[in-house]
C-alpha positions, 0 to 999 in steps of 0.5 A: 178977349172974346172967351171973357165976354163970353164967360161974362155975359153967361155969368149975367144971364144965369139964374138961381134956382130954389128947391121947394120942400115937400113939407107934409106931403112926403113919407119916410121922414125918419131916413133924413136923420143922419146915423152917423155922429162923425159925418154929421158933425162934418155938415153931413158932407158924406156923399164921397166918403166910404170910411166907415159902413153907415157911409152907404146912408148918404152914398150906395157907392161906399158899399163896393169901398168895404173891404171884409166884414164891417158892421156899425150900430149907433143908438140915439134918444131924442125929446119927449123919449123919441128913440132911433136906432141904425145898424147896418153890416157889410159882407165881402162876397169874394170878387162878386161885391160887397153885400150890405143890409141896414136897419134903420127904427124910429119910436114915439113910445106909448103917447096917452090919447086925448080929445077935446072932452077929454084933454087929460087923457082917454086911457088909450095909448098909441105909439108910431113907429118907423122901420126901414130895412135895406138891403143892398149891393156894391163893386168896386170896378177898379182901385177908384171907381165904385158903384152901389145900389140899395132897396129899402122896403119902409113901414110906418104906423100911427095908431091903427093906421099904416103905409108901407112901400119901397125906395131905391138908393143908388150911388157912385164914389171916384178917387181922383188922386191918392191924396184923397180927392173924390168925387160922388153923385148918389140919387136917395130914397127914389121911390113910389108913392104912397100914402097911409090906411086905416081905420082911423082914417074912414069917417061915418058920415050919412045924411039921411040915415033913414034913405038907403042908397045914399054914401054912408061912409067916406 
């Protein structure tokens, strides 16, 4: 009876916790797009699955689960002629691991330039573009367990400005029974901040242009 109330009273005073969404204040939002059709249509439930190779994107774990050579490439068209790409491969390296590189693209296409003067357009065209290759590694420990890391060097440009920086995956898959019972914990896109650089982005501004000294850009 005391084991119930006790199991009662921390039901009670438990508490729910919200996550906030860095919305605009992260990069690299292109690696959120599944690449694979199969998981996403499961509800994006792929952190213990190692079946296909594109499983390495929501596990590092399901990299040491490859066996052989296997590769994947899915190719999807968005609106307004948005276009991703995702292929990755998989290589067993003997009793070493398993060996495994991604490339991971994501482009506008040209976009006309406008302004305010110039709602119809400047003449200009930009594109932006996302890239992301990875490399990673993974071991199966024994016939259940399985552990994987993977780095990804991203690259993003709009127009004439650009970031690049690097993020780390890591993950882990445990077969708990032969019926097909797992468990996995993967940590996504771990990485350094950064932030975007370019000409587009240093504006000339002076306010007495006939001083000198004083701050003539920003």
């Amino acid at each position: 009876m005391k084991s119930k109330l006790s199991l009662a009273a921390v039901l009670l005073m438990s508490s729910v916790l919200f996550s906030q969404s860095k919305t605009g204040t992260t990069v690299a939002q292109f690696l959120l797009i599944e690449p694979s059709a199969r998981l996403a249509a499961m509800g994006n439930a792929g952190v213990a699955m190692y079946d296909e190779v594109a499983a390495a994107y929501y596990n590092a774990g399901a990299i040491g689960h490859q066996n052989g050579y296997s590769a994947q490439f899915s190719h999807s068209t968005w609106l307004a002629d948005i276009s991703y790409n995702y292929a990755a491969a998989s290589l067993q390296a003997g009793e070493v691991g398993n060996i495994f590189i991604s490339v991971t693209s994501l482009s506008s296409g040209e976009i006309d330039v406008r302004t305010v003067e110039q709602p119809l357009g400047t003449g200009e065209r930009y594109t932006v573009s996302n890239l992301a290759l990875g490399l990673g590694f993974g071991k199966q420990i024994s016939d259940r367990f399985s552990v994987g890391v993977q780095l990804n060097y991203i690259q993003e440009t709009i127009w004439h400005s650009s970031l690049s920086t690097f993020a780390l995956n890591v993950g882990t898959i445990y077969r708990l029974s032969e019926n097909g019972l797992r468990l996995g914990a993967s940590i996504s896109n771990f990485g350094l901040p950064a932030s975007y650089d370019g000409r587009d982005l240093r504006f000339v501004f002076d306010r007495d242009p006939d001083k000198y000294g004083d701050n003539s850009s920003l």
